[in-house]
C-alpha positions in Angstrom: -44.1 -12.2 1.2 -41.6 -11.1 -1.8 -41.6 -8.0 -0.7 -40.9 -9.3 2.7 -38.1 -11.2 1.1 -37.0 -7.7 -0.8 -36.9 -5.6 2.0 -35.3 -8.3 4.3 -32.2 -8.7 1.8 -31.8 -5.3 1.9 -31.5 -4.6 5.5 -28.8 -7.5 4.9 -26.8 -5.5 2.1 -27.3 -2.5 4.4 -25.5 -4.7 7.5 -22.8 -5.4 5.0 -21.8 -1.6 5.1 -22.2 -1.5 8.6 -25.2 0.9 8.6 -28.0 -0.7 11.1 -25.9 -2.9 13.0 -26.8 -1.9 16.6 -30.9 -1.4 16.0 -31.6 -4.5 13.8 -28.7 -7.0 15.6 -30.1 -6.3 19.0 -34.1 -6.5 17.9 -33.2 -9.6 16.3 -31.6 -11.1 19.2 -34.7 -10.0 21.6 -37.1 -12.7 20.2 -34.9 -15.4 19.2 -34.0 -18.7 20.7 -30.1 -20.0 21.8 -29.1 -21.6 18.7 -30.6 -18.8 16.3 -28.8 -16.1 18.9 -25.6 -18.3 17.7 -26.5 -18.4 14.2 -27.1 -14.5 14.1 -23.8 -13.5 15.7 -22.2 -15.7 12.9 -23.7 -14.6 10.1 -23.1 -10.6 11.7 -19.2 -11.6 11.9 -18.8 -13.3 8.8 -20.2 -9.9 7.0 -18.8 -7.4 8.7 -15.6 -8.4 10.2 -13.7 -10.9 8.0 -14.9 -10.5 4.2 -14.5 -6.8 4.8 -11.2 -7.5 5.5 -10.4 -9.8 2.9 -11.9 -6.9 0.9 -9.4 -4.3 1.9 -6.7 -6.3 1.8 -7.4 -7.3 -2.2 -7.8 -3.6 -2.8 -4.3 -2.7 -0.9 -2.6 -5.5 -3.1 -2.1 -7.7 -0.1 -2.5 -11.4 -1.4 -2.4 -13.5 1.3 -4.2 -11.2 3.7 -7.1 -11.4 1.0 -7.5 -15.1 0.9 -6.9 -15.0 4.8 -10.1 -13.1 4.8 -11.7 -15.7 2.9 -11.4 -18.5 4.0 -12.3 -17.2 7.6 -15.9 -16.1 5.6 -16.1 -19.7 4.6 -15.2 -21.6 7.5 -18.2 -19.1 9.1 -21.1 -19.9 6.3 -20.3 -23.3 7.0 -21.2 -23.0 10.6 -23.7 -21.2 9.7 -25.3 -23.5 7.5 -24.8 -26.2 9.5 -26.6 -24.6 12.2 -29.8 -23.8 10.0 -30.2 -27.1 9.0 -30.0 -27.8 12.6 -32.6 -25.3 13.5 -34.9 -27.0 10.8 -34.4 -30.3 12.5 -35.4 -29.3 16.2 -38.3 -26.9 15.6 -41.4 -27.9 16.1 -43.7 -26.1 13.2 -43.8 -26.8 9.4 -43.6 -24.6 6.4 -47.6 -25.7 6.0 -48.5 -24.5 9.7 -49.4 -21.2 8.9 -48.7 -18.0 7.6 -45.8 -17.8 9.5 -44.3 -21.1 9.0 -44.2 -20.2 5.2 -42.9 -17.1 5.5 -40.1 -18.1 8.0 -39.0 -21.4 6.0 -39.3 -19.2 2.8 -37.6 -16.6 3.6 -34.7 -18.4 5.8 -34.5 -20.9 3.2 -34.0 -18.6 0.5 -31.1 -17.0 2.3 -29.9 -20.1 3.3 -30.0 -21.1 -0.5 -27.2 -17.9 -0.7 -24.8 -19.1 1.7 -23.7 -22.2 -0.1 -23.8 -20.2 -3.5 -21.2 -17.4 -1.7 -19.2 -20.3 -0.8 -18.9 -22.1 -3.9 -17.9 -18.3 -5.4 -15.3 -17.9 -2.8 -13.7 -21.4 -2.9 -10.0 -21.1 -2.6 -9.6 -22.2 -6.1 -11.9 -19.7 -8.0 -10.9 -16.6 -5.7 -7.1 -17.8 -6.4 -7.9 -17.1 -10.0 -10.0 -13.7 -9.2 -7.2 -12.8 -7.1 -4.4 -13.8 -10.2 -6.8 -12.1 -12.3 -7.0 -8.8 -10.3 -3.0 -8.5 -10.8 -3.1 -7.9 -14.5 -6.9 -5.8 -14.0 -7.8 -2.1 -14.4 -11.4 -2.4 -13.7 -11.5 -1.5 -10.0 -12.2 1.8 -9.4 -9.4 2.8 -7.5 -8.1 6.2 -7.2 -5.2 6.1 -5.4 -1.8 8.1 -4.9 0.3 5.2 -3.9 0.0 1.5 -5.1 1.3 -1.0 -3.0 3.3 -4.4 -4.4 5.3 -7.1 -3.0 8.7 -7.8 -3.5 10.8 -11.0 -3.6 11.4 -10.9 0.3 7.4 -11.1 0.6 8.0 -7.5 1.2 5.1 -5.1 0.8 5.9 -1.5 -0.4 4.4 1.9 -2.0 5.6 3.5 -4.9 4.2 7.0 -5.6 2.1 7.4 -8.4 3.9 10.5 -9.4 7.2 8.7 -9.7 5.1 5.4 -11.6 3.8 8.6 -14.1 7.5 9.7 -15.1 8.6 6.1 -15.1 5.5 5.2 -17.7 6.5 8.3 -19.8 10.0 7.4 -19.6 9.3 3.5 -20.6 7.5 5.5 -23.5 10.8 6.8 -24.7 13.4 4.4 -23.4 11.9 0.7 -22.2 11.5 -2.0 -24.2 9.8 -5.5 -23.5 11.2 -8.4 -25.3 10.9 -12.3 -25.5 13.6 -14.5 -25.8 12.9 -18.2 -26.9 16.3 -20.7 -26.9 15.8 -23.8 -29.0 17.6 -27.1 -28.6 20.6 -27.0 -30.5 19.6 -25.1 -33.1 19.3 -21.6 -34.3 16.1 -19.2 -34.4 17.0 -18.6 -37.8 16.7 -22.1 -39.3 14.0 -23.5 -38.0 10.0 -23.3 -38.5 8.9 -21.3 -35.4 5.4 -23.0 -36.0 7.6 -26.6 -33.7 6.7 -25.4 -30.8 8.3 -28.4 -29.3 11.3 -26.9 -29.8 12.1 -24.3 -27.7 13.9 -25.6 -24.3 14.1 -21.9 -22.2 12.6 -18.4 -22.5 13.2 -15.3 -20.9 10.9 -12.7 -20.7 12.7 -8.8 -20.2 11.7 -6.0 -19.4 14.4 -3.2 -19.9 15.5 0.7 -20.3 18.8 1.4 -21.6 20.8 4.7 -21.3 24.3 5.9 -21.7 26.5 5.7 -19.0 26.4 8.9 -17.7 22.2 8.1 -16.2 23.7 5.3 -14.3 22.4 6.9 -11.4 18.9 7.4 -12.9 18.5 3.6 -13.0 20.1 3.4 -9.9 16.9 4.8 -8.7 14.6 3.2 -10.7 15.7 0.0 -9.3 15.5 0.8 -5.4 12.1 2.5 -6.2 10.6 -1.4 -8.0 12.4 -2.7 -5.4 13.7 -5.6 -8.1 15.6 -6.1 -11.3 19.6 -5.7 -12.1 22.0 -3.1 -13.6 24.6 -4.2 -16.2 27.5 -2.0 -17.5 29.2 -2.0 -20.5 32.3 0.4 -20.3 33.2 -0.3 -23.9 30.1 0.9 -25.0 29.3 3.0 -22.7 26.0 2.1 -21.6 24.2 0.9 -18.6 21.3 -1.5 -18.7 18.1 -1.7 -15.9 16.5 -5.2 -16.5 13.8 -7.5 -14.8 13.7 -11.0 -16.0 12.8 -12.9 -13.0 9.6 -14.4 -13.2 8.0 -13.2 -9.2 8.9 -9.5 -10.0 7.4 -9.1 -14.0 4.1 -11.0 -12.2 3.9 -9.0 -9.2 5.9 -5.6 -9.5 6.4 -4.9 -13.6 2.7 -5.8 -14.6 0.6 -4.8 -12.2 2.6 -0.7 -12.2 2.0 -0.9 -16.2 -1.5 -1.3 -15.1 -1.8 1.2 -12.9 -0.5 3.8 -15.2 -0.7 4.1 -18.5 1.9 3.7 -21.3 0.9 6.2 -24.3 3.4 5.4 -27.3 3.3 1.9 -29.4 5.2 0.1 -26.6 1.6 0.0 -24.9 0.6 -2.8 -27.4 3.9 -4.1 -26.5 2.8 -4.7 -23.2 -0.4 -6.0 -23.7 1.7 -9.2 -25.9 3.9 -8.9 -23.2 1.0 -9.3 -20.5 -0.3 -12.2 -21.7 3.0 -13.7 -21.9 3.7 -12.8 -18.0 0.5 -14.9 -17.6 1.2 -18.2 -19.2 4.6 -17.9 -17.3 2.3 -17.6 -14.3 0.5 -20.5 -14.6 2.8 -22.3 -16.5 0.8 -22.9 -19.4 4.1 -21.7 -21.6 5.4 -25.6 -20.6 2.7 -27.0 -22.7 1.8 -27.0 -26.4 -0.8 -24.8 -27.0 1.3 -22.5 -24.3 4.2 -22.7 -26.5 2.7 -22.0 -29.9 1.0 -19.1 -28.0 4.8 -17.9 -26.7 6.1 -17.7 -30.4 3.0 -16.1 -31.9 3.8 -13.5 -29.0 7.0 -13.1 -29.6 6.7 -12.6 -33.5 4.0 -9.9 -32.8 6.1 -7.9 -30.3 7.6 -5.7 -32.5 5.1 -6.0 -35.0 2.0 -4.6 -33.7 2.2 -0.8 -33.4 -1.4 0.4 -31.6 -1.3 2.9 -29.3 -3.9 3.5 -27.1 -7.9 4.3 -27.5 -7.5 6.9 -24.8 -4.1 8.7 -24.5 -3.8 9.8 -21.0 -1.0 12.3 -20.5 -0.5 14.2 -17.3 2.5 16.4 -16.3 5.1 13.9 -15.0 4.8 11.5 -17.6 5.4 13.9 -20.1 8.4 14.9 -18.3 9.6 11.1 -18.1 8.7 11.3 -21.8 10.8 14.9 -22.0 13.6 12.6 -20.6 13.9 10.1 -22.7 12.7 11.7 -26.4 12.4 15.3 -26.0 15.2 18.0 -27.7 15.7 21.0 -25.9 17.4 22.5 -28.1 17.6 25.6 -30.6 17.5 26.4 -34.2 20.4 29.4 -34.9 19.4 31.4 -31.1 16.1 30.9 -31.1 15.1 28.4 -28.4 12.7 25.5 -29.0 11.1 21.9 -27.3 11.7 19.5 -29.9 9.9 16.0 -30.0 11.0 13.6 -33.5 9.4 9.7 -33.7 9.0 7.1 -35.6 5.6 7.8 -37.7 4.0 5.4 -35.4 3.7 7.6 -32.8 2.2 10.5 -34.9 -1.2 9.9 -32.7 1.3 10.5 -29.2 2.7 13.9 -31.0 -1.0 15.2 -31.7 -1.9 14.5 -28.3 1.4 16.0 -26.4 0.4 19.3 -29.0 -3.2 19.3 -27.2 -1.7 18.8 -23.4 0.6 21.7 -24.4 -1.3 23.7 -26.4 1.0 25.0 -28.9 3.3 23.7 -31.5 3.0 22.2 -34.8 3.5 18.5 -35.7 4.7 17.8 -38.9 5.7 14.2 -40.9 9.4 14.5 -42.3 10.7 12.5 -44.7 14.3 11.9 -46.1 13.8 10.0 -49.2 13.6 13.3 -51.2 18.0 13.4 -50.4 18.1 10.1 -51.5 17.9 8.4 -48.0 15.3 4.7 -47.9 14.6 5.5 -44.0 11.0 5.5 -42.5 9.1 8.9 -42.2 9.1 10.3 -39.1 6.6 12.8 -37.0 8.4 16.1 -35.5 6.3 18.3 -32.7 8.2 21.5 -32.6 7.4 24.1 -30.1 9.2 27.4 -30.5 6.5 30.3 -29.4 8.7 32.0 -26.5 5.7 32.8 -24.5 4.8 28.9 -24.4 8.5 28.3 -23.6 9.0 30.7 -20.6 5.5 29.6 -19.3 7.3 26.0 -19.7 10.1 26.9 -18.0 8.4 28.7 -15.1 6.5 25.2 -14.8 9.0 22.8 -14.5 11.8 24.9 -13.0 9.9 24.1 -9.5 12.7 22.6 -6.8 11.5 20.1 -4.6 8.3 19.2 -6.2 7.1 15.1 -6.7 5.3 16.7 -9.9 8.3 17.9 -11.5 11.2 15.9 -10.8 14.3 15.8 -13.2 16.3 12.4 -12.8 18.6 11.8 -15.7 21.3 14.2 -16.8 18.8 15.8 -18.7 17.8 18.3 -15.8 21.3 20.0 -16.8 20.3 20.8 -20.3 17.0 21.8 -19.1 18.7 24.3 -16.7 20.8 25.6 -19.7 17.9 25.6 -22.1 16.3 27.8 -19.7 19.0 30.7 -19.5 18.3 30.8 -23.3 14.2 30.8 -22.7 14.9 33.8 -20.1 17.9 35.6 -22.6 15.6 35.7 -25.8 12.5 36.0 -23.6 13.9 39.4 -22.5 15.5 40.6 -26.3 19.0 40.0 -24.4 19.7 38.0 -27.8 19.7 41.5 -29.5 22.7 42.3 -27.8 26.1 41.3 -28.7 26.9 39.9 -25.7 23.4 38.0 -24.8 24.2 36.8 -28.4 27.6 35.3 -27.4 26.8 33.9 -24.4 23.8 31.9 -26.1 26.5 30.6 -28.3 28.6 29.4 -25.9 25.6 28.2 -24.0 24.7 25.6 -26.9 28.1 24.0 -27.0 27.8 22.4 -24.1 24.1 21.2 -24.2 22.9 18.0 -25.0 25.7 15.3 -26.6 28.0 18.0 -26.2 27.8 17.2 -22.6 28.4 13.5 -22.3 31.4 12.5 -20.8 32.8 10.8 -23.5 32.3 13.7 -25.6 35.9 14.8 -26.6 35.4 17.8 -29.5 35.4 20.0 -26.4 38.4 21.6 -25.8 37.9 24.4 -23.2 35.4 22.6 -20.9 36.9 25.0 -17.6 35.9 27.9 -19.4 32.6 26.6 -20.2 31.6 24.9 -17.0 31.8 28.8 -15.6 29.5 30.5 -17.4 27.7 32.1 -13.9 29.9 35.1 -14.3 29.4 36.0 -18.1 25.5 35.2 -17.3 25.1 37.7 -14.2 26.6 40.3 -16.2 24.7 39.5 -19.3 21.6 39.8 -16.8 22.7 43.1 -15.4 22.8 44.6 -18.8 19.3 47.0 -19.3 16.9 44.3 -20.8 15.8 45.4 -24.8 12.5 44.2 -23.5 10.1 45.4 -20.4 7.6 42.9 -18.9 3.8 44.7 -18.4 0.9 42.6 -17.4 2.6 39.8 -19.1 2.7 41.9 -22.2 6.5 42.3 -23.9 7.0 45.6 -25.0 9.8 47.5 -26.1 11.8 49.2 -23.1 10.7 52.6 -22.7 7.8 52.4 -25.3 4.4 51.3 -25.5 5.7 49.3 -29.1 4.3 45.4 -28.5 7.3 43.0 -29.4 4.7 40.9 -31.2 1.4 41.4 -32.6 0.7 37.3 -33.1 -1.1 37.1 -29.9 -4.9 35.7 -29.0 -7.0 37.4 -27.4 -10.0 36.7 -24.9 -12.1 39.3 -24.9 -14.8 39.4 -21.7 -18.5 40.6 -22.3 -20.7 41.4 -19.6 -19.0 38.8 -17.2 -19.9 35.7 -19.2 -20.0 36.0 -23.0 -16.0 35.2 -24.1 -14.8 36.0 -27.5 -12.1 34.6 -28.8 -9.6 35.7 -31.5 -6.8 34.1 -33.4 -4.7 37.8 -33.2 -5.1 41.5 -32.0 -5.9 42.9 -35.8 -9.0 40.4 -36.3 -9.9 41.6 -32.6 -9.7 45.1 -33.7 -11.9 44.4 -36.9 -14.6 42.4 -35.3 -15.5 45.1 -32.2 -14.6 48.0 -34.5 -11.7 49.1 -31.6 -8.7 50.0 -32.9 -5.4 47.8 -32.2 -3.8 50.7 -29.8 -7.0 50.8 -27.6 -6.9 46.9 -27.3 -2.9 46.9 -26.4 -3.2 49.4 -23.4 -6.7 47.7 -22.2 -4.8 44.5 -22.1 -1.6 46.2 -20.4 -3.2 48.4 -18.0 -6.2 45.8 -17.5 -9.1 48.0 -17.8 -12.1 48.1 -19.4 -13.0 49.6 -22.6 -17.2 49.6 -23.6 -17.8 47.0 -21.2 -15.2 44.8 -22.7 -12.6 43.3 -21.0 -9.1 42.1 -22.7 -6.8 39.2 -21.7 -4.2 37.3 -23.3 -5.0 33.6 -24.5 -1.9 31.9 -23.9 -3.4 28.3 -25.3 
């Protein structure tokens, strides 16, 4: 009879996925009376047609379709139920007829017993709190490449998860959360933040500030989160993207920090912040224990510096993170991706040095000249290979993956003339040299318009001309199976290269430079350089570049 009861609760769970619907509903409805016909058809449809949909709808975001869904289910196991019992009343054996009176009052019984146990779980007040819960929740398994939210006009809309990648990267560099508690006559300052009765108003903020010139990069932020406000300051020339009203931190802010990740120290800041956004929700900050809670949040904010377990970085948040804290930049000619941070964020560096795979990270310090200012971590990337690969990468029109959206596109484009210049040995040249120069004085701070040391920005701004000659010049270097060589010689530019080397179609061998290559096989350096060029074999071994 158990395993009766087993097997019949599976073919159940299996009804739920829509699997045996037609064979089992119809066989079922062969043998059975009126009223158990009814009570069969129910059950089917609460199942299948509206928890499914309540289901769907709380994985697409959609609130009030969810609960629709719901309550249906519940108004249909009540039917239900009141049915069964009805079916108990009127029939005309006992569970102590025979062996089929026990196991159909067992069995029916049992699942009966469910039905009121489901609708206790989905009672509106507990799946309200599932469904409050599920905004500020990472633990469904969803893999999707939109997420949908609502706005204030009871709105729905998709952001794509692209775009919410660059924004987390750039929240990395450039947001900030904050609390702001206002006290009945009386200042923050001169008062014990431990009287909690004392605080009248608070605001929470979440914000990114630029310079005035990316006015139009928060322009787009805030038609893309479909909320929030844009104040200018001319004087200072800044511009300010903020969200302070409570429906869009609850429905839009939080539940996009959940769907991506943030990666630097402001991801502890949102987890304080988080739990602030849920007293607000349910209004718990009006009481006292809500209120002491508020302040201990608020004095934590910008104390707690943890960045994640698991740092997740994919290619547009590091360009969002590019936008906001990355240098491109060069020391004398030489090109080079510069990253510099607080020493909090030494974890984010070493991680951004993995995803790249190159560069050094370093912790400078200024107290040695005499300065009392925190230590800082510096990721430097300067190999040109990594840097025209880079460039190659990201100078991609059109694409969702790479999209530029603060003034910082136009450096990029410069910085990549200079990649392609010194790339080629142009910077060998006089006039390659030059137009590098002239190149650099216009990248960067150089370019903001309220930048007045320039003094011949026409001449600058036409550059096109200078460049296409520079370009037409014969190039110091020639390009062979990715290989830079000297033009018109087999002379490598650079020996610091790794090598893969390929043994029998599955064994790879891995060395740090072309010398230690050369020692370890017993093949000498020259032999290895033209295999690699000319991409053939040599002894069964096959060469390649490592560019990792």
């Amino acid at each position: 009879m158990i395993l009766n009861i087993l097997h019949w609760d599976r073919q159940l769970k299996l009804l739920q996925t829509g699997y045996l619907v037609g064979f089992y509903f119809y066989k079922s409805l062969m043998y059975l009376p009126i009223r158990s016909k009814v009570n069969y058809i129910l059950l089917y449809k609460k199942y299948l047609a509206t928890i499914t949909y309540g289901h769907h709808a709380l994985l697409a975001s959609k609130r009030d379709a969810a609960i629709l869904g719901t309550l249906l289910t519940i108004i249909l196991a009540l039917i239900f139920t009141g049915l069964q019992a009805f079916e108990y009343a009127q029939s005309s054996i006992t569970i102590a007829d025979s062996v089929f009176g026990s196991a159909f009052f067992c069995a029916t019984g049992l699942h009966g017993w469910k039905v009121p146990l489901s609708i206790n779980f989905n009672s509106p007040k507990k799946r309200k709190k599932i469904l409050n819960n599920y905004k500020y929740s990472t633990n469904f398994p969803i893999k999707q490449d939109n997420l949908t939210l609502l706005n204030k006009n009871k709105e729905y809309f998709n952001i794509n998860k692209n775009f919410l990648e660059w924004l987390a990267g750039f929240t990395d560099s450039e947001g900030n959360f904050s609390i702001t508690l206002r006290y009945k006559n009386i200042t923050e300052n001169s008062l014990a933040l431990d009287d909690s009765n004392l605080y009248s108003n608070i605001t929470l903020t979440f914000q990114i500030g630029l310079h005035l010139d990316d006015l139009k990069a928060l322009e787009l932020i805030k038609k893309n989160l479909h909320c929030g406000k844009i104040s200018i300051s001319e004087v200072n020339n800044k511009c300010n993207f903020f969200v302070n009203d409570a429906f869009s931190l609850i429905n839009i802010i939080v539940p996009i920090f959940n769907f991506v990740q943030l990666n630097s120290s402001k991801f502890s800041q949102f987890k304080i912040f988080e739990e602030a956004v849920k007293l607000l929700n349910n209004k718990s900050h009006l009481t006292l224990e809500g209120k002491t809670k508020m302040i201990d949040y608020k004095k934590k904010l910008n104390k707690d510096y943890k960045v994640p377990d698991y740092i997740n970085i994919t290619e547009p948040w590091l360009l969002g993170f590019i936008e906001g804290d990355g240098s491109f930049s060069t020391s004398g000619i030489m090109p080079r991706l510069k990253f510099e941070n607080h020493i909090k964020e030494l974890k984010l560096l070493q991680e951004i040095q993995k995803f790249i795979g190159y560069g050094s990270v370093i912790i400078k310090t200024r107290k040695d000249r005499g300065l009392n200012e925190n230590p800082t971590a510096v990721l430097e990337i300067n190999k040109i290979i990594i840097l025209k690969i880079f460039v190659d990468k990201y100078d991609i029109k059109n694409s969702d993956l790479f999209n530029f959206y603060t003034k910082k596109y136009f450096d990029f484009k410069d910085w990549s003339i200079i990649v392609n210049l010194y790339y080629l040995g142009y910077h060998l040249l006089p006039e390659g040299k030059s137009l590098i120069t002239k190149i650099k004085t216009r990248m960067n701070n150089y370019r903001l318009t309220t930048n007045t040391s320039l003094t011949d920005k026409e001449k600058l701004e036409n550059l096109d001309v200078e460049k296409n000659k520079v370009f037409a010049l014969t190039a110091p270097y020639e390009i062979k199976n990715g290989i830079r060589l000297y033009s018109g010689t087999n002379k490598w530019v650079s020996d610091n290269i790794k090598v893969i080397v390929i043994y029998n179609l599955g064994n790879d061998l891995y060395f740090d430079s072309i010398s230690k290559c050369s020692l370890s096989l017993k093949i000498s350096r020259s032999k290895i350089k033209d295999c690699i060029v000319k991409g053939k074999l040599y002894k069964n071994f096959a060469f390649k570049l490592n560019l990792n």
